[in-house]
LOFIMI-976140 format. One record per residue: residue number from 1; x, y, z of N, C-alpha, C in turn. Coordinates in Angstrom, 3 decimals. Layout:
! LOFIMI-976140
+-----+----------+----------+----------+----------+----------+----------+----------+----------+----------+
|  nr |      n_u |      n_v |      n_w |     ca_u |     ca_v |     ca_w |      c_u |      c_v |      c_w |
+-----+----------+----------+----------+----------+----------+----------+----------+----------+----------+
| NUM |        X |        Y |        Z |        X |        Y |        Z |        X |        Y |        Z |
...
+-----+----------+----------+----------+----------+----------+----------+----------+----------+----------+
***
This chain:
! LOFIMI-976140
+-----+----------+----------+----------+----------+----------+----------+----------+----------+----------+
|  nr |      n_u |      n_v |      n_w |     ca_u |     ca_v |     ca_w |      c_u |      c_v |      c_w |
+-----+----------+----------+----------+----------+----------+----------+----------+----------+----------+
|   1 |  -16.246 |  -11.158 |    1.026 |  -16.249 |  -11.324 |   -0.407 |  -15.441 |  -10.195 |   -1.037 |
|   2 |  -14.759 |  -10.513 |   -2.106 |  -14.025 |   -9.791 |   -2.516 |  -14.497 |   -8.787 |   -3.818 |
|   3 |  -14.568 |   -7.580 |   -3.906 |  -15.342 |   -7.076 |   -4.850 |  -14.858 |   -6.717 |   -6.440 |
|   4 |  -14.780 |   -7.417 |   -7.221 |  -14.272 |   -7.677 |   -8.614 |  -15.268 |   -7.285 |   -9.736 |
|   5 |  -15.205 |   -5.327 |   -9.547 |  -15.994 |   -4.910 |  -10.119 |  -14.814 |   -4.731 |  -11.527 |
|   6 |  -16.177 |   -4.392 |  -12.398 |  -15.416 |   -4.274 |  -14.415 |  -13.742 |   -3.479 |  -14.187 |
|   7 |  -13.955 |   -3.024 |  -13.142 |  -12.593 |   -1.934 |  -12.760 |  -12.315 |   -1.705 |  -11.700 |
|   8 |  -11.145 |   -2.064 |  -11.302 |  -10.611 |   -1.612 |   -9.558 |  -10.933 |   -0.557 |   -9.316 |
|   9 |  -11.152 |   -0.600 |   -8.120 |  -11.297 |    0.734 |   -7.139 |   -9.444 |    1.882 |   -7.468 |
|  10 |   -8.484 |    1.285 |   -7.360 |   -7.591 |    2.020 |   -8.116 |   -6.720 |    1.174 |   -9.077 |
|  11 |   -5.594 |    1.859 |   -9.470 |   -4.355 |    1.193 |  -10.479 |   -3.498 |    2.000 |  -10.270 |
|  12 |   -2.229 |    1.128 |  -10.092 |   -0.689 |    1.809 |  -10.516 |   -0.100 |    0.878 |  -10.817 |
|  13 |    1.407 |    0.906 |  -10.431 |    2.410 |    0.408 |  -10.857 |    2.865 |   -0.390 |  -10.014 |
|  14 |    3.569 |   -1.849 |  -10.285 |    4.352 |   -2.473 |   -9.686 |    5.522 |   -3.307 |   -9.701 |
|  15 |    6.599 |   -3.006 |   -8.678 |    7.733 |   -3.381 |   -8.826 |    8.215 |   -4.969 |   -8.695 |
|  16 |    7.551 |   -5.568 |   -7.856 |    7.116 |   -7.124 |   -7.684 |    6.057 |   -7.354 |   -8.205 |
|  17 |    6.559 |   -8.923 |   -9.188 |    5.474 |   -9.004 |  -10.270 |    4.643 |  -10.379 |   -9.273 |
|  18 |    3.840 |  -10.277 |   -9.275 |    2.750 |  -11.346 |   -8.820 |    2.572 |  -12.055 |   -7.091 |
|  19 |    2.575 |  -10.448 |   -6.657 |    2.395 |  -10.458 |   -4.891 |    1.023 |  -10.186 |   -5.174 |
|  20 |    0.480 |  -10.113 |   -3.675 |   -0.771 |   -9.788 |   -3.409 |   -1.244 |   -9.993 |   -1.322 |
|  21 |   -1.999 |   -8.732 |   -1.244 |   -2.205 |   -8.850 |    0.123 |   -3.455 |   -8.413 |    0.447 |
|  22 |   -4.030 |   -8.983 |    1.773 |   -5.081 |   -8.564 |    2.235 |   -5.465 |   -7.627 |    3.316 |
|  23 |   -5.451 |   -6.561 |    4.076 |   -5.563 |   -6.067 |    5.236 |   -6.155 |   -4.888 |    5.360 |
|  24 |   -6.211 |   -4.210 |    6.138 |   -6.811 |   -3.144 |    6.505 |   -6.176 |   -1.920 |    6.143 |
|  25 |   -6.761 |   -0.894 |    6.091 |   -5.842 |    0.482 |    5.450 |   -5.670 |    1.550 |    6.096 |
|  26 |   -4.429 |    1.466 |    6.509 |   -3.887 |    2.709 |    7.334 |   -3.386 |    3.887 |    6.691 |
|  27 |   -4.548 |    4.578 |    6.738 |   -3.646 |    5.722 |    5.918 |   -3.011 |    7.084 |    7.034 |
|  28 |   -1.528 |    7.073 |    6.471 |   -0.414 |    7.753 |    7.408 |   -0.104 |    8.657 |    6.143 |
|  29 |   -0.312 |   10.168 |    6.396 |    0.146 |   10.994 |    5.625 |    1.816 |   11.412 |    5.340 |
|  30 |    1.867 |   11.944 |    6.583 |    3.448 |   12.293 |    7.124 |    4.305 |   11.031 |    7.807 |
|  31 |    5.333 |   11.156 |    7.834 |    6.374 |   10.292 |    8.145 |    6.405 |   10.455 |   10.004 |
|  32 |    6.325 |   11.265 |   10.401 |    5.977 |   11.514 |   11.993 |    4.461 |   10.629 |   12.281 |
|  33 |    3.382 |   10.605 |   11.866 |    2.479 |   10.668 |   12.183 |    2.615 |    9.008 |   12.067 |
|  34 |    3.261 |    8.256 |   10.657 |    3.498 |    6.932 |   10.602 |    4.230 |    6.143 |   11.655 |
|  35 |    5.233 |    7.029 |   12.039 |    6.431 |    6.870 |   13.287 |    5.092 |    6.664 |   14.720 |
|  36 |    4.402 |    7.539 |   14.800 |    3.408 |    7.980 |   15.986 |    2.837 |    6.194 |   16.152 |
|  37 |    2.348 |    6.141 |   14.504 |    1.017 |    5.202 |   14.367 |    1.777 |    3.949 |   15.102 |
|  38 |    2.778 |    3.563 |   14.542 |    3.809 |    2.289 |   14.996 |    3.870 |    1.607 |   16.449 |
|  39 |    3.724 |    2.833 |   17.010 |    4.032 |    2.886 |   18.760 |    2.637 |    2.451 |   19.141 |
|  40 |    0.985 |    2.244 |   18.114 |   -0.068 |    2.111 |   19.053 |   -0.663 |    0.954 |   18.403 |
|  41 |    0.195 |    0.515 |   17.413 |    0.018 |   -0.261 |   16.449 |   -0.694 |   -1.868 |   16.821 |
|  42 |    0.240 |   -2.523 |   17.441 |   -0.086 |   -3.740 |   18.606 |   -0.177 |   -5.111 |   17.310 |
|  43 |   -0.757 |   -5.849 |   17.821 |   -1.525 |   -6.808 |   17.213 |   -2.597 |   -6.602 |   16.368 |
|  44 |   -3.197 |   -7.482 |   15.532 |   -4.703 |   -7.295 |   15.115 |   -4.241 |   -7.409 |   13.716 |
|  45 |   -5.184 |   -6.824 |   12.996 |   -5.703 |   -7.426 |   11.568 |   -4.146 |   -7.018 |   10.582 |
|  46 |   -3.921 |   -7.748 |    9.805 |   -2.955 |   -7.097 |    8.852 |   -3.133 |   -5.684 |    8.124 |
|  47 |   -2.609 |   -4.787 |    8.092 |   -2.376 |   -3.679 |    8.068 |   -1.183 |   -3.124 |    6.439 |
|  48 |   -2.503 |   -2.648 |    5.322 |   -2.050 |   -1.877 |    4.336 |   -1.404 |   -0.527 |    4.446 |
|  49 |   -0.496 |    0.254 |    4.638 |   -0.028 |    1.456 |    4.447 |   -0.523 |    2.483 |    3.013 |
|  50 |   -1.121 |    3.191 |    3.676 |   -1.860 |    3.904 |    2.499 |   -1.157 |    5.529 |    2.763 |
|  51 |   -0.012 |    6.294 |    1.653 |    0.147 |    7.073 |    1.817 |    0.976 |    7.881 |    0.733 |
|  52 |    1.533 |    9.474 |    0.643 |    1.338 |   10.067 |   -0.453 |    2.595 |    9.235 |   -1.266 |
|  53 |    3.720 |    9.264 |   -1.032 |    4.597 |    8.590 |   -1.401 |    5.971 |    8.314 |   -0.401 |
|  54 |    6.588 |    7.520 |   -0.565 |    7.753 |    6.830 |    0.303 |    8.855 |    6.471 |   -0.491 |
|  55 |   10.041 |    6.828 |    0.465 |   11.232 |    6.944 |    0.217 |   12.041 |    5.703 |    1.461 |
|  56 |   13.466 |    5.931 |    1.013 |   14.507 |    4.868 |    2.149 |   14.203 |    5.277 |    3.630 |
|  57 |   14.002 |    6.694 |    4.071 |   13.387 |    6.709 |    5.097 |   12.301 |    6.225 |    6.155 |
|  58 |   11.582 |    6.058 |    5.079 |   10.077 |    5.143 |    5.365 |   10.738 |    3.680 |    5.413 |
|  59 |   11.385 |    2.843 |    5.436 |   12.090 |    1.395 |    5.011 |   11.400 |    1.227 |    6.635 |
|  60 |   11.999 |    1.483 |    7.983 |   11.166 |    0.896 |    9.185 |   10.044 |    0.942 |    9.626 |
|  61 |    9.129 |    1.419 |    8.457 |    7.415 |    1.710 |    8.717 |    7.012 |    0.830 |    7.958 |
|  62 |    7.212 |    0.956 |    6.926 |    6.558 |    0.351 |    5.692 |    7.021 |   -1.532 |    5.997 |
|  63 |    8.013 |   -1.812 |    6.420 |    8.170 |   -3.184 |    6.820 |    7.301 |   -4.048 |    7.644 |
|  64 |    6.178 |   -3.136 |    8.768 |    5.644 |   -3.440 |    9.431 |    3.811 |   -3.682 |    8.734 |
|  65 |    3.759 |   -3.410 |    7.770 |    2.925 |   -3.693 |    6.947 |    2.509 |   -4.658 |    5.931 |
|  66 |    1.236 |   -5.504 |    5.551 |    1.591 |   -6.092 |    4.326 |    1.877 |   -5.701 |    3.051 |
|  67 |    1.502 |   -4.611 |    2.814 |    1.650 |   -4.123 |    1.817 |    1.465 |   -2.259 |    1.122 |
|  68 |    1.270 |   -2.249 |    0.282 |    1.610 |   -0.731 |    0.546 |    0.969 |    0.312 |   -0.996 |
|  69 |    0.089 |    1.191 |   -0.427 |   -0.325 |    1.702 |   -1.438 |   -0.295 |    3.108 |   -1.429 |
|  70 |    0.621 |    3.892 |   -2.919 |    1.014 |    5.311 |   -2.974 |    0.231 |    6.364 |   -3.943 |
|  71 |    0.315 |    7.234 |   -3.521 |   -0.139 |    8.474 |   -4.722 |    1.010 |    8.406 |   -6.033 |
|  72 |    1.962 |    9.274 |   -5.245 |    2.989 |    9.018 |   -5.803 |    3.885 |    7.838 |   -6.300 |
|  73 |    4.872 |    7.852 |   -7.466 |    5.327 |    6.850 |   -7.533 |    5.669 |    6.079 |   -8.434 |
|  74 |    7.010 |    5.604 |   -9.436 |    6.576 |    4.114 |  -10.281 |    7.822 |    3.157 |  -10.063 |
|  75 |    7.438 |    2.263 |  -10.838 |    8.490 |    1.402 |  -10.331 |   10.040 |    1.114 |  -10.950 |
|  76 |   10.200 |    2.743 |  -10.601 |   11.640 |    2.780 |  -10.564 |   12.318 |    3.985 |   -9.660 |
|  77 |   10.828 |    4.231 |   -9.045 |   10.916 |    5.176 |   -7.842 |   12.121 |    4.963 |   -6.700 |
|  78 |   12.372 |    5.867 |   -6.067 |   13.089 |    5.341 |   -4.233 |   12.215 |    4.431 |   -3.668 |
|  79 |   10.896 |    4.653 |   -3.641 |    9.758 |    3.896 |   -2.432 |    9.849 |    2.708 |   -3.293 |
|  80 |   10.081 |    2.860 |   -4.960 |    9.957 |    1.283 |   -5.568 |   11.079 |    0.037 |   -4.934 |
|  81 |   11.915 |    0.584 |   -4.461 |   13.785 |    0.199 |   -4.286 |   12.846 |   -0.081 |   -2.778 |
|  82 |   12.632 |    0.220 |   -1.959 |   12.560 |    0.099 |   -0.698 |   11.585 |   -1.375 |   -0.656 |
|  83 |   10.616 |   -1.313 |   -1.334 |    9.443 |   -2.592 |   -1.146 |    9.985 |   -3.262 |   -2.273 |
|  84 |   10.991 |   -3.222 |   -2.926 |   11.293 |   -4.260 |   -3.666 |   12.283 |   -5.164 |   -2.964 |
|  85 |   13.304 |   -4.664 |   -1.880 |   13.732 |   -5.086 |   -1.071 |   13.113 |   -5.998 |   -0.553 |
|  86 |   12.035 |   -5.371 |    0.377 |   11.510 |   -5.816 |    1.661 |   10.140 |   -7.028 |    0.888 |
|  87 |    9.806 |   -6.885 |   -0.570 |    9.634 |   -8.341 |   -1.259 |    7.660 |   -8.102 |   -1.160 |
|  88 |    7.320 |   -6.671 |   -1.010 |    6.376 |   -6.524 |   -0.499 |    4.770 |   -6.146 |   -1.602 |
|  89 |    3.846 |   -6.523 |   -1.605 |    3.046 |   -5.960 |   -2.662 |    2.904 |   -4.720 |   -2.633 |
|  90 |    2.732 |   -4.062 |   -3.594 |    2.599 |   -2.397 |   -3.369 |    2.124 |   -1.849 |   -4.910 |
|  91 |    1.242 |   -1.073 |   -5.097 |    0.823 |   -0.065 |   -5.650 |    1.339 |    1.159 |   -5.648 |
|  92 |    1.879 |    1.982 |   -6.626 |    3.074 |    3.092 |   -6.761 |    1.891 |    3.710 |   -7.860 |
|  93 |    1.744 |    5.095 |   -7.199 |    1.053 |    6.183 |   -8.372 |   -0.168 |    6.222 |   -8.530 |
|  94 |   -1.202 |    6.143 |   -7.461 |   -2.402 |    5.728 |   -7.970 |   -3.350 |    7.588 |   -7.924 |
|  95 |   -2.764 |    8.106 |   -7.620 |   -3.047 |    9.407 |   -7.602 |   -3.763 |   10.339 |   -6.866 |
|  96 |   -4.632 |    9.080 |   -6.233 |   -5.651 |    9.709 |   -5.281 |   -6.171 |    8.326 |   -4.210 |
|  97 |   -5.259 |    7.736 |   -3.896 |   -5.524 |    6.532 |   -2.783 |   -5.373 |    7.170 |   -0.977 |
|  98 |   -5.069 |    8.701 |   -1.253 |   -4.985 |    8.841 |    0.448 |   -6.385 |    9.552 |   -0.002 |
|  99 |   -6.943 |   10.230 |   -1.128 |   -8.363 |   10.881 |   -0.652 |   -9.360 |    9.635 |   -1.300 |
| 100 |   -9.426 |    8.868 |   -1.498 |   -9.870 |    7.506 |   -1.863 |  -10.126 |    6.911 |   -0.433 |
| 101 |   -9.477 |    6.900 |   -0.100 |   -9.457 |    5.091 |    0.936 |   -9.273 |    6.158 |    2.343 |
| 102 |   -9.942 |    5.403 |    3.303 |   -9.946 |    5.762 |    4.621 |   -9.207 |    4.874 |    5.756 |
| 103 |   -9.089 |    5.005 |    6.901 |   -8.670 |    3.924 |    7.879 |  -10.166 |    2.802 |    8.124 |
| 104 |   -9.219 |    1.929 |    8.077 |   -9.822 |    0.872 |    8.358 |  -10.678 |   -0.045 |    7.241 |
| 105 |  -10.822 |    1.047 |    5.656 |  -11.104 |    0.262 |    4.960 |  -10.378 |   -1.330 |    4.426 |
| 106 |  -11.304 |   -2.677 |    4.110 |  -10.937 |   -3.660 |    3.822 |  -10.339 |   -3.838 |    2.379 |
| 107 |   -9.385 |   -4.122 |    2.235 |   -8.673 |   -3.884 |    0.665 |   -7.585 |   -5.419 |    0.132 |
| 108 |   -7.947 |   -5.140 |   -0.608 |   -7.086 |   -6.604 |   -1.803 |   -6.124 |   -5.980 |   -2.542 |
| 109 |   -4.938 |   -5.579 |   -2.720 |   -4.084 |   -5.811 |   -3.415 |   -3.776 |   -6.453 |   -4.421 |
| 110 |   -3.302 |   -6.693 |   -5.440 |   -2.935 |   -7.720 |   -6.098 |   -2.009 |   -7.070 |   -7.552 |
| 111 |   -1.124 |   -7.566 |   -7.630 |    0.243 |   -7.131 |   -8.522 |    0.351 |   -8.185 |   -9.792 |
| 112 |    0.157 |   -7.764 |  -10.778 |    0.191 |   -8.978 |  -12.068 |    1.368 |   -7.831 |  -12.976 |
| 113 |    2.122 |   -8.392 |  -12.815 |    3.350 |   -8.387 |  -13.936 |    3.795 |   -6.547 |  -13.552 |
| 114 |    3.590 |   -5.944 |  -13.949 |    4.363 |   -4.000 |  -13.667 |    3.039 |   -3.484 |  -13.109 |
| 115 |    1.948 |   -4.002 |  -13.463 |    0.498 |   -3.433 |  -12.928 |   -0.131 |   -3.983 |  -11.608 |
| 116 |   -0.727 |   -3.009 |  -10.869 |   -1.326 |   -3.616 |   -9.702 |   -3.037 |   -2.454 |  -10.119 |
| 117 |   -3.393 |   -3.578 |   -8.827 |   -4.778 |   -3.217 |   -8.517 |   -5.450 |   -3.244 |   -7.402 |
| 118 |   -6.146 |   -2.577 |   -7.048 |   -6.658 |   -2.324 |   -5.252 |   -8.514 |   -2.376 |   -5.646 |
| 119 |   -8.835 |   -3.602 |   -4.607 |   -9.971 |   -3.714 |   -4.764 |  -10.381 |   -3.473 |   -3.220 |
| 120 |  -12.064 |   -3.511 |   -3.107 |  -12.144 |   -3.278 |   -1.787 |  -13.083 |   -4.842 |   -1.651 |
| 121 |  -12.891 |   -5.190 |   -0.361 |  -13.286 |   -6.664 |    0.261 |  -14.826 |   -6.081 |    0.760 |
| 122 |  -15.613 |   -6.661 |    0.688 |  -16.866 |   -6.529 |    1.023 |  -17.725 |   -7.085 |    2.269 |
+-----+----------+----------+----------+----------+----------+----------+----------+----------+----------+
***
């Protein structure tokens, strides 16, 4: 069940207007450690990227994800240009989604017009 409390668990910004994803939350701080995660990655549940903020560098990590949620960020950011590309839901700026959200938490996405919102699945 999906939890659709008076107020998301977070808010930011978004560059694709009316995506939305479901998966699990990987939160990858550093760009090494995301590189690391990739290699043990495998199969299994769809997989949110939860991390401080992302740039063109991040473009072969962040692809492997459904979707993508930042501290940093808006949508006219570098990381905005990268998942606007790759056509992806994402949350930009939420300020505190890497000390928020843990691995493996269940999370909803969802992008309505420049605004997104991160709920948690229950």
């Amino acid at each position: 069940m999906i939890d659709f409390l008076e107020s998301p668990l977070l808010t930011g910004e978004c560059p694709n207007m009316h995506k939305a994803a479901i998966g699990e939350a990987a939160v990858l701080l550093e760009f090494a450690q995301a590189s690391a995660y990739l290699t043990t990655m495998g199969k299994g549940p769809p997989r949110i990227l939860v991390t401080r903020e992302i740039d063109w560098s991040w473009a072969r990590i962040a692809e492997r994800f459904v979707g993508v949620i930042t501290d940093r960020g808006t949508r006219i950011s570098r990381g905005s240009e990268v998942l606007m590309i790759m056509d992806k839901p994402v949350v930009l700026g939420t300020k505190t989604a890497t000390e928020v959200l843990r691995a493996g938490d269940k999370l909803h996405i969802v992008c309505i017009g420049n605004e997104a919102f991160v709920h948690w699945i229950r």
